[in-house]
C-alpha positions, 0 to 999 in steps of 0.5 A: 785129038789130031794126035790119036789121029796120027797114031797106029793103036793096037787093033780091037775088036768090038761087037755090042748090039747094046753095050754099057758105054762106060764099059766099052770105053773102059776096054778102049782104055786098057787097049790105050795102056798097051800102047803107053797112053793112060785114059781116065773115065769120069765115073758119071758117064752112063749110057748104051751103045751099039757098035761093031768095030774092028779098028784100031783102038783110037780110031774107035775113041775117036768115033765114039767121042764124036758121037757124044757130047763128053769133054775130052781132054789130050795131054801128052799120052794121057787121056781124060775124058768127062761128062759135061756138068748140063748133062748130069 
């Protein structure tokens, strides 16, 4: 993701001491539409996280995607990101 590397996002604020992770990265994803990147979540991602982050929103993916064992997929401004079919 060298590209989300390189960007300034639009700042968000994050504080979950246990948050869905589909629903923290579904707020990632509409903080990415205002900066005209489009994310597309695979429904099947499940799972808790704690985080406090005040960042931009694509330092915050980036963080979050290193800590998990999703596919991610970067074409152009557009975002896919999956669960991998051993972890269903």
């Amino acid at each position: 993701m060298f590209v989300l590397d390189e960007l300034e996002g639009k700042k968000v604020s994050l504080d979950f001491p246990e948050g869905d992770l589909y629903t923290v990265l579904s707020l990632l994803a509409e903080a990415a539409r205002r900066d005209g990147f489009y994310v597309f979540l695979d429904k099947r991602i499940k799972g808790k996280i704690k985080i406090t982050m005040d960042e931009p929103w694509n330092t915050i993916l980036i963080e979050i995607l290193a800590g998990v064992n999703f596919i991610s997929v970067f074409v152009d401004n557009i975002i896919a990101i999956s669960v991998r079919e051993e972890e269903i």
